[in-house]
Structure formats: C-alpha cells, structure tokens
mmCIF file of the N, C-alpha and C atoms, coordinates in Angstrom:
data_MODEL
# 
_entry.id   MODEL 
# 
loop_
_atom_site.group_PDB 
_atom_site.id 
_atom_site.type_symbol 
_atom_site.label_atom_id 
_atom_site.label_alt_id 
_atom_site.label_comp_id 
_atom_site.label_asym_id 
_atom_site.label_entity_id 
_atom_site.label_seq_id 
_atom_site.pdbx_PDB_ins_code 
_atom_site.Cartn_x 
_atom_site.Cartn_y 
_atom_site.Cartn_z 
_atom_site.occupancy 
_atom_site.B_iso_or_equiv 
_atom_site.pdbx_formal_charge 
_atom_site.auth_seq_id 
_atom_site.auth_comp_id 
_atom_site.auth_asym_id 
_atom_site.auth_atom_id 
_atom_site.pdbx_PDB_model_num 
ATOM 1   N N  . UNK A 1 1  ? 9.298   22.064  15.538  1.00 0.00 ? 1  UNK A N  1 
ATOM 2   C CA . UNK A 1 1  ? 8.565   20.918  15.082  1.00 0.00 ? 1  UNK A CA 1 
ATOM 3   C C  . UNK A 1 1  ? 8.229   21.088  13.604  1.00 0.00 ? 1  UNK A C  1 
ATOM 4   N N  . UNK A 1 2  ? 8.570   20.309  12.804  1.00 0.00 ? 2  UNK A N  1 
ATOM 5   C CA . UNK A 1 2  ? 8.023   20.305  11.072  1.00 0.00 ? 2  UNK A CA 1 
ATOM 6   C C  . UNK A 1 2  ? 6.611   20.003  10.963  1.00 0.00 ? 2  UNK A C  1 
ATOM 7   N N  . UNK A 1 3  ? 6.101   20.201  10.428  1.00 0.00 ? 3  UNK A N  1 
ATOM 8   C CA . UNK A 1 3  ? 4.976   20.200  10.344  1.00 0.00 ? 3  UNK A CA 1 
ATOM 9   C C  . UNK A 1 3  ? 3.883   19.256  8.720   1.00 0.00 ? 3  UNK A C  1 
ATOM 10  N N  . UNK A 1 4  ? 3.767   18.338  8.667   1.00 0.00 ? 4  UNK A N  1 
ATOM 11  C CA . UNK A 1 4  ? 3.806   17.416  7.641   1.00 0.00 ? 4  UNK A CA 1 
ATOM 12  C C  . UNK A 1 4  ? 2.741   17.624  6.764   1.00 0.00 ? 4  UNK A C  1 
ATOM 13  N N  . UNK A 1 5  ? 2.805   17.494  4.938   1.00 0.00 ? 5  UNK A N  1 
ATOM 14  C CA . UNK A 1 5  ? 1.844   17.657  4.526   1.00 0.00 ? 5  UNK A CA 1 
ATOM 15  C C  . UNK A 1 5  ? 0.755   16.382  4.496   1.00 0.00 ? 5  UNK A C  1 
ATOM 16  N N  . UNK A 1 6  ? -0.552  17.072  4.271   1.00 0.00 ? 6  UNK A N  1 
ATOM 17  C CA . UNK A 1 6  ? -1.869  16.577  4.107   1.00 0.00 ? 6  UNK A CA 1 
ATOM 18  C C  . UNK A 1 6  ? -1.398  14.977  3.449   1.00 0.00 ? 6  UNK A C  1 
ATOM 19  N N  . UNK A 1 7  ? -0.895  15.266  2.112   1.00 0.00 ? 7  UNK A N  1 
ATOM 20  C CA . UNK A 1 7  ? -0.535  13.227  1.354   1.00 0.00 ? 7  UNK A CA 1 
ATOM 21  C C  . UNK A 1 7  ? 0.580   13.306  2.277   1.00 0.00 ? 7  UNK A C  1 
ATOM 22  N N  . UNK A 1 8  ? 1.677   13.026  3.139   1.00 0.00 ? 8  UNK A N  1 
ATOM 23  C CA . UNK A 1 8  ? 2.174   12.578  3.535   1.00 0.00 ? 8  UNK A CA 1 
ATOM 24  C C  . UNK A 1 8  ? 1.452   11.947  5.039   1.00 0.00 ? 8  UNK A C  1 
ATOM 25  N N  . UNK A 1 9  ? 0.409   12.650  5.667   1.00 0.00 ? 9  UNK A N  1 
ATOM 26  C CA . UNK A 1 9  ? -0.060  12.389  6.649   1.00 0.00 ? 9  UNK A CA 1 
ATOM 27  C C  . UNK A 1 9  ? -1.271  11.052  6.487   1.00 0.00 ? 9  UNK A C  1 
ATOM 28  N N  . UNK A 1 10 ? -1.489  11.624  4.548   1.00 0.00 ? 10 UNK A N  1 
ATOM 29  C CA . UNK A 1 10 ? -2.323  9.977   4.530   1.00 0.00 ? 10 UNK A CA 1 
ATOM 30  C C  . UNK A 1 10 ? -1.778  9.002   4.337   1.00 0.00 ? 10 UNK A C  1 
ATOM 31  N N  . UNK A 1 11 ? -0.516  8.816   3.869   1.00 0.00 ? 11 UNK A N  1 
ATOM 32  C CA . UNK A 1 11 ? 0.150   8.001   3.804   1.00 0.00 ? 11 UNK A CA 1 
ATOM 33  C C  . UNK A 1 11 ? 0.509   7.215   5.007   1.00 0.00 ? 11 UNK A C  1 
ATOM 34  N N  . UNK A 1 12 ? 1.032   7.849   5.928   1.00 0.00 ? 12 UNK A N  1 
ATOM 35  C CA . UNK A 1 12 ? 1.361   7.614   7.563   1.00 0.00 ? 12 UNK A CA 1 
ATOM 36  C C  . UNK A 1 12 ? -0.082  6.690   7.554   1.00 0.00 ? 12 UNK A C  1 
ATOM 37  N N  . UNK A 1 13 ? -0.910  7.316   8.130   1.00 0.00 ? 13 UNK A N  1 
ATOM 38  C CA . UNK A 1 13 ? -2.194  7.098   8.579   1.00 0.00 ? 13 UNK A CA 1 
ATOM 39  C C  . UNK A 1 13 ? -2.304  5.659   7.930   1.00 0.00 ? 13 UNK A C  1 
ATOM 40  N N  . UNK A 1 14 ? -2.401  5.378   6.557   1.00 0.00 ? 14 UNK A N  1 
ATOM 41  C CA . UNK A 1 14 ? -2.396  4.179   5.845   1.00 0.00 ? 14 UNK A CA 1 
ATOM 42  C C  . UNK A 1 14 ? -1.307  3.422   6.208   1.00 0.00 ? 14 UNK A C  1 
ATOM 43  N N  . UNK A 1 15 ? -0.394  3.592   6.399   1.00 0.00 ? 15 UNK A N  1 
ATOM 44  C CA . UNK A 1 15 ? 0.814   2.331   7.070   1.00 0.00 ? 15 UNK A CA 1 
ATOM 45  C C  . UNK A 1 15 ? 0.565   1.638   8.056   1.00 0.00 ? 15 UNK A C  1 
ATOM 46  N N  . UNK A 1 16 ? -0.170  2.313   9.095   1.00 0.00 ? 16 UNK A N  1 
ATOM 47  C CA . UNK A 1 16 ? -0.574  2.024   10.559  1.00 0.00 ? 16 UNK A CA 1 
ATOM 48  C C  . UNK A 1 16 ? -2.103  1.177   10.419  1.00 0.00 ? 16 UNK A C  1 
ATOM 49  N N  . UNK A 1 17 ? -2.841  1.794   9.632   1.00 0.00 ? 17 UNK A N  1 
ATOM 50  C CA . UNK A 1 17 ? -4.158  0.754   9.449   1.00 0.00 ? 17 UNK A CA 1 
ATOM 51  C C  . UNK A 1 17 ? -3.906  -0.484  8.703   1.00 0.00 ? 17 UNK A C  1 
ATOM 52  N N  . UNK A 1 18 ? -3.119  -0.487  7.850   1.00 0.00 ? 18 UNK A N  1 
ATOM 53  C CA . UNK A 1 18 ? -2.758  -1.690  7.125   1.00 0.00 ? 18 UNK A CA 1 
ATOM 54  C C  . UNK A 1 18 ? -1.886  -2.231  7.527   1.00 0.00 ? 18 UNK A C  1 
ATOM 55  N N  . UNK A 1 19 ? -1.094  -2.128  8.557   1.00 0.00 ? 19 UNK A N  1 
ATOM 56  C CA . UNK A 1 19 ? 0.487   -2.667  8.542   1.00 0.00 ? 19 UNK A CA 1 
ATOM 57  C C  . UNK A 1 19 ? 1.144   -2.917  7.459   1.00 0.00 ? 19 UNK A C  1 
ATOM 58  N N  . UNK A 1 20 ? 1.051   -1.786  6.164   1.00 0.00 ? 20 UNK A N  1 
ATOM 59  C CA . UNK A 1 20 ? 2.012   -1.936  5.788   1.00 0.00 ? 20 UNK A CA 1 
ATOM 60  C C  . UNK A 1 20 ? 3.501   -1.471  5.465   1.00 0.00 ? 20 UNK A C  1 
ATOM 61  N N  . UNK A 1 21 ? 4.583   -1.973  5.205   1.00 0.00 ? 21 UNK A N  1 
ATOM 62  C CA . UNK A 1 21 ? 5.999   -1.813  5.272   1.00 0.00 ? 21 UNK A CA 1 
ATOM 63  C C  . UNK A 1 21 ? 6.029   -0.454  4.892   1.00 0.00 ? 21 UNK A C  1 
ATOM 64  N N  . UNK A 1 22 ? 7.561   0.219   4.927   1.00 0.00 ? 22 UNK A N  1 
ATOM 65  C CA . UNK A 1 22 ? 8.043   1.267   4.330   1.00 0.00 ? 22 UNK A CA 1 
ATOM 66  C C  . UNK A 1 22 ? 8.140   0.856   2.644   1.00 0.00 ? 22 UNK A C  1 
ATOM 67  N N  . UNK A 1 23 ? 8.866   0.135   2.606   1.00 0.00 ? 23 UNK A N  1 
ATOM 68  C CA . UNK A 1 23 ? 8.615   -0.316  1.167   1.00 0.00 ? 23 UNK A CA 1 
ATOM 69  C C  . UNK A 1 23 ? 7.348   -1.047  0.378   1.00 0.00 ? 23 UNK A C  1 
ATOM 70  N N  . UNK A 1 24 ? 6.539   -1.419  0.964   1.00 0.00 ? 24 UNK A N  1 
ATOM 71  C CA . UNK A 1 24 ? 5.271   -1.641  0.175   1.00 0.00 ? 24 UNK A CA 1 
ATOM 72  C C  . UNK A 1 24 ? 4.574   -0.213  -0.464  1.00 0.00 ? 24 UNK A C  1 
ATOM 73  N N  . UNK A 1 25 ? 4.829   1.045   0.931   1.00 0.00 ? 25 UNK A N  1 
ATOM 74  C CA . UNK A 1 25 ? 4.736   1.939   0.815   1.00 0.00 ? 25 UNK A CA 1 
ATOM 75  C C  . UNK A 1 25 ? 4.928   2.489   -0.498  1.00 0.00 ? 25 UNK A C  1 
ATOM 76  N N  . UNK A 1 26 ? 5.941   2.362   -0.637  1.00 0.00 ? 26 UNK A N  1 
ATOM 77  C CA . UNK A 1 26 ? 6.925   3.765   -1.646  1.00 0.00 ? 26 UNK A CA 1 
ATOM 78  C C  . UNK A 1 26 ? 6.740   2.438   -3.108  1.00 0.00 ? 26 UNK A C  1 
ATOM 79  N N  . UNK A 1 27 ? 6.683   1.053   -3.056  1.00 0.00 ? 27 UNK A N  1 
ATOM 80  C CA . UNK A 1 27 ? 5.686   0.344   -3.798  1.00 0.00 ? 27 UNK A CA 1 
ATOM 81  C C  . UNK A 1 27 ? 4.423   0.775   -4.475  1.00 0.00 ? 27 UNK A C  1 
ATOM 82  N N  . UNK A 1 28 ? 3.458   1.539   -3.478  1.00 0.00 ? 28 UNK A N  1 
ATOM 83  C CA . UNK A 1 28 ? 2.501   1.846   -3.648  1.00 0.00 ? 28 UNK A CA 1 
ATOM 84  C C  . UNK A 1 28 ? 2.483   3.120   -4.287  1.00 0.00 ? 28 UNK A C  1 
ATOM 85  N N  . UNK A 1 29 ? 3.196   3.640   -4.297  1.00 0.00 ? 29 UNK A N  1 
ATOM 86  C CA . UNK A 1 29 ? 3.551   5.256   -4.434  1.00 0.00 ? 29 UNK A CA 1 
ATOM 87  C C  . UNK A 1 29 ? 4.075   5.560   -6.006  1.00 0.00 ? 29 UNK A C  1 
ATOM 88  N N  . UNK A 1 30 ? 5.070   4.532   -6.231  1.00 0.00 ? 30 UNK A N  1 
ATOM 89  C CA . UNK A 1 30 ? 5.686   4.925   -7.966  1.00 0.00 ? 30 UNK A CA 1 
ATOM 90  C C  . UNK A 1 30 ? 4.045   4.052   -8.788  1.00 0.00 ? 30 UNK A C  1 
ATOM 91  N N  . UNK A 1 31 ? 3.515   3.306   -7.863  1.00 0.00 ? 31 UNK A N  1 
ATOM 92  C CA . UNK A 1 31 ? 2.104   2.427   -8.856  1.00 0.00 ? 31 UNK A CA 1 
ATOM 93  C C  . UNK A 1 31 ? 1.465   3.567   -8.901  1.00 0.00 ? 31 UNK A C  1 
ATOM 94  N N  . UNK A 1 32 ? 1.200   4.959   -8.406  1.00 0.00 ? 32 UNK A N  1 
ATOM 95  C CA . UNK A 1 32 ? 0.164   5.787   -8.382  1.00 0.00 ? 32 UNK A CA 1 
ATOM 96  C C  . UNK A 1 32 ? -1.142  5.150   -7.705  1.00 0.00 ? 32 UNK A C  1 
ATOM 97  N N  . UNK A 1 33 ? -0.722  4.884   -6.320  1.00 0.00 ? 33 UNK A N  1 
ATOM 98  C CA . UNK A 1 33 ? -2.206  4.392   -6.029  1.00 0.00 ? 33 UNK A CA 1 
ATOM 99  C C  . UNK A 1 33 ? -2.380  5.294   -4.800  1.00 0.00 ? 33 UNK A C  1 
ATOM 100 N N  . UNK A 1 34 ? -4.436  5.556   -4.668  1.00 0.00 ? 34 UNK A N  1 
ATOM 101 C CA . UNK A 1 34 ? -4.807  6.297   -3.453  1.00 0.00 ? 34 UNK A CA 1 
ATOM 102 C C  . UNK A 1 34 ? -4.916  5.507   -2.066  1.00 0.00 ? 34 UNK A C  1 
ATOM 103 N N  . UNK A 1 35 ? -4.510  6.010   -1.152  1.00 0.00 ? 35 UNK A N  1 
ATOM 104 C CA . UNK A 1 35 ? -4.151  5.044   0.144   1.00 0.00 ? 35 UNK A CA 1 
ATOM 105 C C  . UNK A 1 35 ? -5.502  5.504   0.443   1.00 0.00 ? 35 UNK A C  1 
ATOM 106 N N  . UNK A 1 36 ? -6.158  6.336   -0.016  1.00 0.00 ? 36 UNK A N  1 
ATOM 107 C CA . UNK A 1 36 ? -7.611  6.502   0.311   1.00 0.00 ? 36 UNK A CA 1 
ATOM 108 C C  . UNK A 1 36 ? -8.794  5.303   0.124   1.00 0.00 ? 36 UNK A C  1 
ATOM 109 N N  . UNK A 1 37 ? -8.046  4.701   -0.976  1.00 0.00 ? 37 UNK A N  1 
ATOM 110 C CA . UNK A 1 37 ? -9.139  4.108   -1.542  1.00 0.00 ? 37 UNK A CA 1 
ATOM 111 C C  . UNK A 1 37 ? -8.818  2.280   -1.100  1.00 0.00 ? 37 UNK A C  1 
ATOM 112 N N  . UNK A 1 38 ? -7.743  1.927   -0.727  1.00 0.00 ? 38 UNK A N  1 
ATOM 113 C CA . UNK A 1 38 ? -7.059  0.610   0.229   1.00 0.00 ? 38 UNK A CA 1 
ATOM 114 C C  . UNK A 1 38 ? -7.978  0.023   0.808   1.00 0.00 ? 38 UNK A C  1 
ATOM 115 N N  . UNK A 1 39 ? -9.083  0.957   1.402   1.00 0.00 ? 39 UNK A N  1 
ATOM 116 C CA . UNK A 1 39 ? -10.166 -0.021  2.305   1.00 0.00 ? 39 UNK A CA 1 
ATOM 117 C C  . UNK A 1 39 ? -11.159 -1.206  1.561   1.00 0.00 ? 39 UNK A C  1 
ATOM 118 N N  . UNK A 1 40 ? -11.129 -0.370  -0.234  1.00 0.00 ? 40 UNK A N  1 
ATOM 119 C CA . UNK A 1 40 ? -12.190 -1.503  -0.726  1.00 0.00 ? 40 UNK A CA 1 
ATOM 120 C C  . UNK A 1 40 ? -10.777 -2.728  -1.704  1.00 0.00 ? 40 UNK A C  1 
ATOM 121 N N  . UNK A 1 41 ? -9.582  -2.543  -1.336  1.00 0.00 ? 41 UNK A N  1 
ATOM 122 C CA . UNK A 1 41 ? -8.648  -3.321  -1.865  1.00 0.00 ? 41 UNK A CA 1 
ATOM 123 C C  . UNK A 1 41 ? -8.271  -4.799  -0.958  1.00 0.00 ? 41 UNK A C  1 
ATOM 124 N N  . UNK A 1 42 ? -8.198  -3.960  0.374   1.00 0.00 ? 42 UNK A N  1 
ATOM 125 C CA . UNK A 1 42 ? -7.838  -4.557  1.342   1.00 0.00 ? 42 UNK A CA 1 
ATOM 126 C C  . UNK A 1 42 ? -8.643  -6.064  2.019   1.00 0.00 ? 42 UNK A C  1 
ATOM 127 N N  . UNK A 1 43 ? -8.316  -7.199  2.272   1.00 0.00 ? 43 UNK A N  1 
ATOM 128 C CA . UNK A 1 43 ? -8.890  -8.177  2.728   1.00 0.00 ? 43 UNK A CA 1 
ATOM 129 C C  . UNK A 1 43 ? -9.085  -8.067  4.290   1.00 0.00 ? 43 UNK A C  1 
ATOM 130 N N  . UNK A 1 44 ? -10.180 -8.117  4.325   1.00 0.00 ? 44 UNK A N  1 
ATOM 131 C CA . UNK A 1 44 ? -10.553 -8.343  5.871   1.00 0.00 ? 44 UNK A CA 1 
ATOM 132 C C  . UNK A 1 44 ? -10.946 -8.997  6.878   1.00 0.00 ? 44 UNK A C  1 
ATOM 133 N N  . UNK A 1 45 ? -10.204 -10.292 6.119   1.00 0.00 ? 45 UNK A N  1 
ATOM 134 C CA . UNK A 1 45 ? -9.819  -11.919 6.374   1.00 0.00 ? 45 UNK A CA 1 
ATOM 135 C C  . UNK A 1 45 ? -11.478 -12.635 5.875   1.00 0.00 ? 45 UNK A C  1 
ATOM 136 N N  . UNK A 1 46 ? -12.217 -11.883 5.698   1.00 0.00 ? 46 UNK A N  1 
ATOM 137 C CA . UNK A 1 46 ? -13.794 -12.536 5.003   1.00 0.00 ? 46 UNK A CA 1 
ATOM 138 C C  . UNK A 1 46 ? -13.697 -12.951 3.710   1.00 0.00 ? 46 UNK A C  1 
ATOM 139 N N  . UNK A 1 47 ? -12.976 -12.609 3.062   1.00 0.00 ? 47 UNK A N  1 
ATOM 140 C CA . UNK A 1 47 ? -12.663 -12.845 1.455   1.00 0.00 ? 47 UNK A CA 1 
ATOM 141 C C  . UNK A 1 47 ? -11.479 -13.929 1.360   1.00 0.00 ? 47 UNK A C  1 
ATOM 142 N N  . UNK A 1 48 ? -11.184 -15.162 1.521   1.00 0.00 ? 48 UNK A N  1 
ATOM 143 C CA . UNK A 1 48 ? -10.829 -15.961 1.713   1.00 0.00 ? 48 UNK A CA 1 
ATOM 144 C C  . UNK A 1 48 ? -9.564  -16.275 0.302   1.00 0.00 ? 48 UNK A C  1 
ATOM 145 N N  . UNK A 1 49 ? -9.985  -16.104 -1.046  1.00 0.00 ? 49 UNK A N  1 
ATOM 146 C CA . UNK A 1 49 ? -9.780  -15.928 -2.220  1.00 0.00 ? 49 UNK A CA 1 
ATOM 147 C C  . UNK A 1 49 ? -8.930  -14.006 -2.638  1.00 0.00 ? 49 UNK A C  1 
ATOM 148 N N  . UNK A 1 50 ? -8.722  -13.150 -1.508  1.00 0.00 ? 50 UNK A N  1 
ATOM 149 C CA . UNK A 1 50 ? -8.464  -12.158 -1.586  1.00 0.00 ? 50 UNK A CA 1 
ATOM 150 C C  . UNK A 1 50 ? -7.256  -12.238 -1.488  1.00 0.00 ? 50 UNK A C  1 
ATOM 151 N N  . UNK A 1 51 ? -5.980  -11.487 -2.137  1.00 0.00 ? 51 UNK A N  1 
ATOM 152 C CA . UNK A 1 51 ? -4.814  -11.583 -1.464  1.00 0.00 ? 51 UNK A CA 1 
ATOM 153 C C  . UNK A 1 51 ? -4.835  -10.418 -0.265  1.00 0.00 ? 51 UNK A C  1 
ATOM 154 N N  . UNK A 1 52 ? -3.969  -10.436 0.482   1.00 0.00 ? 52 UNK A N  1 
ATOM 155 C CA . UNK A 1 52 ? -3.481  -9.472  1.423   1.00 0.00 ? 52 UNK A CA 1 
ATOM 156 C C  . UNK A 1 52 ? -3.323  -8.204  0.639   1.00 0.00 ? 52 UNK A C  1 
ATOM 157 N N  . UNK A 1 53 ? -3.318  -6.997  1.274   1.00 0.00 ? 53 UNK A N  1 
ATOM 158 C CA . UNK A 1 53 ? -3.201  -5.880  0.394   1.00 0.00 ? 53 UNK A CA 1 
ATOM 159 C C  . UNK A 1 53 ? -1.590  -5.472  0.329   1.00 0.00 ? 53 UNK A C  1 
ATOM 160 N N  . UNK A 1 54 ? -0.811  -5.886  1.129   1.00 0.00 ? 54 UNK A N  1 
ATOM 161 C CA . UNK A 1 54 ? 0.726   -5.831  0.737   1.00 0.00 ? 54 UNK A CA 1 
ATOM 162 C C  . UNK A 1 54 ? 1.154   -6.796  -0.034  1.00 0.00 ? 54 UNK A C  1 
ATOM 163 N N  . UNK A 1 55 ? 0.452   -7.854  -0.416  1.00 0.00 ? 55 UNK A N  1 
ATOM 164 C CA . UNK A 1 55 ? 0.509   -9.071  -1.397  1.00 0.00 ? 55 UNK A CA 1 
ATOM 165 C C  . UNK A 1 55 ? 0.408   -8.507  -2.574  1.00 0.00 ? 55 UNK A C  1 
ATOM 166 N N  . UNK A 1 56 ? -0.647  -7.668  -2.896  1.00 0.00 ? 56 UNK A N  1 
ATOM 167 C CA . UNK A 1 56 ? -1.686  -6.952  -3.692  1.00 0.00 ? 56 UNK A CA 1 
ATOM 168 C C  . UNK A 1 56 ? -0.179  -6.299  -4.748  1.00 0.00 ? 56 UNK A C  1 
ATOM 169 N N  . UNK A 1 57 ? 0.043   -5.545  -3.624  1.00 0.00 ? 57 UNK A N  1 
ATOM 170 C CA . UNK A 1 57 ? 0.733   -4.325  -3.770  1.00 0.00 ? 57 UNK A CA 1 
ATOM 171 C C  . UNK A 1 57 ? 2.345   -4.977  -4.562  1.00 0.00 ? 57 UNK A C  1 
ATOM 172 N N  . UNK A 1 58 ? 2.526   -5.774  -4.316  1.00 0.00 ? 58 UNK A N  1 
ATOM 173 C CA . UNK A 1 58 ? 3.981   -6.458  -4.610  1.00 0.00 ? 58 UNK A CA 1 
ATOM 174 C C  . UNK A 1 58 ? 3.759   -6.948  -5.865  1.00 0.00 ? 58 UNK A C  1 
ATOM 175 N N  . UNK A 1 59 ? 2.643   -7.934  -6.209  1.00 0.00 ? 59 UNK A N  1 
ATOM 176 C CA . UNK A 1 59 ? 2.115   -8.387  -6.792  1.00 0.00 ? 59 UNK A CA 1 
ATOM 177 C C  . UNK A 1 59 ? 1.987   -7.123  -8.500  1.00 0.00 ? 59 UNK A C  1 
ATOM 178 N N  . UNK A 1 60 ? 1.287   -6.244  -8.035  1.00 0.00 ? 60 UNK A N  1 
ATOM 179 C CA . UNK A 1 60 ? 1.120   -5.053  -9.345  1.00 0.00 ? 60 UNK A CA 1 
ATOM 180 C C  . UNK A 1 60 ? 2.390   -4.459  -9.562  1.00 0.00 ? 60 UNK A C  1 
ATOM 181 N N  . UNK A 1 61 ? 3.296   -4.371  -8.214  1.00 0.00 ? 61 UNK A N  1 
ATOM 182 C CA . UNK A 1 61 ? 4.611   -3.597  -8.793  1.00 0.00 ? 61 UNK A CA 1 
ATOM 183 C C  . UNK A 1 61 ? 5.378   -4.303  -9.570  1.00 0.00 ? 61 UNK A C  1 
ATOM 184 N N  . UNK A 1 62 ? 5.243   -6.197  -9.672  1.00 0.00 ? 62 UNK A N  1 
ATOM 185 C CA . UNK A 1 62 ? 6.457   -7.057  -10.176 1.00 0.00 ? 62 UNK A CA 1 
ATOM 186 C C  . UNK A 1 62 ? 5.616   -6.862  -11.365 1.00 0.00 ? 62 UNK A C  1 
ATOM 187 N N  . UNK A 1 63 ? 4.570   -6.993  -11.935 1.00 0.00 ? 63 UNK A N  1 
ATOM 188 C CA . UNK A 1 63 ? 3.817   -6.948  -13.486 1.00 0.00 ? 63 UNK A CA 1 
ATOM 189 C C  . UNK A 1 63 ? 4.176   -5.742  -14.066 1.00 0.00 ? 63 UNK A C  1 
ATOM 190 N N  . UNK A 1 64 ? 4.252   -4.514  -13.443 1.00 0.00 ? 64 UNK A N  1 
ATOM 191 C CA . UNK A 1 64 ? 4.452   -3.367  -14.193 1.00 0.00 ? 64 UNK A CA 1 
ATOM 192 C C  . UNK A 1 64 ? 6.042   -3.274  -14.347 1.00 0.00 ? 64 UNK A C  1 
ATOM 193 N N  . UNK A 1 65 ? 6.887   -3.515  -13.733 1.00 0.00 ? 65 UNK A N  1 
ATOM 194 C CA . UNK A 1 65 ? 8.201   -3.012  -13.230 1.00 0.00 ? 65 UNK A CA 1 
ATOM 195 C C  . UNK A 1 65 ? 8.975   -4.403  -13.255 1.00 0.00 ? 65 UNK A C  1 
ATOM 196 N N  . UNK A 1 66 ? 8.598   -5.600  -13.158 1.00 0.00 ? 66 UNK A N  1 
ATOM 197 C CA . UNK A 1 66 ? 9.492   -6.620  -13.655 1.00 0.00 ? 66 UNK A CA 1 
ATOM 198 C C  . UNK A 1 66 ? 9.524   -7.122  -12.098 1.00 0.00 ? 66 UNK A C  1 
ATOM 199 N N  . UNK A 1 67 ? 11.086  -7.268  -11.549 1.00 0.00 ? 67 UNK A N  1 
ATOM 200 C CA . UNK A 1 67 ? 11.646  -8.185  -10.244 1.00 0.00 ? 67 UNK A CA 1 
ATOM 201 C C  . UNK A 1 67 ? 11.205  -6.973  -9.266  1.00 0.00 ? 67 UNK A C  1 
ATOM 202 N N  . UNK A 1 68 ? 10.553  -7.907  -8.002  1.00 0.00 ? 68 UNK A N  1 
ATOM 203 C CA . UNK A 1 68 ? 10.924  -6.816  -6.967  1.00 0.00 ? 68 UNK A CA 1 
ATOM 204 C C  . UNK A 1 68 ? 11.527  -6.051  -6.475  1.00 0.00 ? 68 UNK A C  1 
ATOM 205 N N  . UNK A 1 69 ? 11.946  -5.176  -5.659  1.00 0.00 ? 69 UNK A N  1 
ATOM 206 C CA . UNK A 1 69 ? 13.540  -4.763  -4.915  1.00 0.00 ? 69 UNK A CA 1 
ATOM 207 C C  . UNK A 1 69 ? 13.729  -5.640  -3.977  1.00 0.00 ? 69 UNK A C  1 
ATOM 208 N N  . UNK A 1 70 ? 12.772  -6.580  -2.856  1.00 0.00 ? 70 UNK A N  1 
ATOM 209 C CA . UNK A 1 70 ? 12.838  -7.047  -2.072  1.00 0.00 ? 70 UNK A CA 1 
ATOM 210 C C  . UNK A 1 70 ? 12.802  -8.776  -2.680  1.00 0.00 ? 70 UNK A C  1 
# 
C-alpha cells in the first residue's frame, strides 16, 4: 500500500468537500492556493452574489494565465 503525503491528502480531502473536479484541482494548484483556507472562499448557497468556488477558481486561472484548458 503507498502511503500518501500530508498536501496530497489535503488536497483529496478538499475535492470531496467541495466537489471539486480533477482539473479545477491542479487549477488551483499552479494559482498557489491553500485548500485549507476554501472554506472562507467557498459559497454556501447564503451568499447569493458569491460565485461557486470552482467558478472562483476558473475564473482567477483565465485572468492570470489567459484561455482556460477546458
């Protein structure tokens, strides 16, 4: 059995609470962002005016980096 490191296990952990993609993921990952910190990013359908946090996430990668991949 391999045995996975600590940021890869938060990462996991963050895919599953957020539903988000493999690629929003690795999105999130060249932006340098903490999947720790997603909870005060994230909409929790109360913020009406909030985007989605895979919205979020697409959204900062096309401003820094130009066209999406997707």
């Amino acid at each position: 059995m391999v045995k996975k490191s600590n940021s890869q296990q938060i990462w996991i952990k963050a895919k599953r609470k957020y539903h988000l993609s493999e690629t929003t993921i690795q999105m999130a990952k060249s932006l340098g962002l903490n999947p720790k910190k997603f909870g005060s990013i994230a909409n929790h359908k109360q913020e009406i005016w909030k985007e989605s946090l895979s919205d979020f996430i697409k959204t900062l990668y096309e401003k820094r980096f130009g066209n999406s991949d997707s």
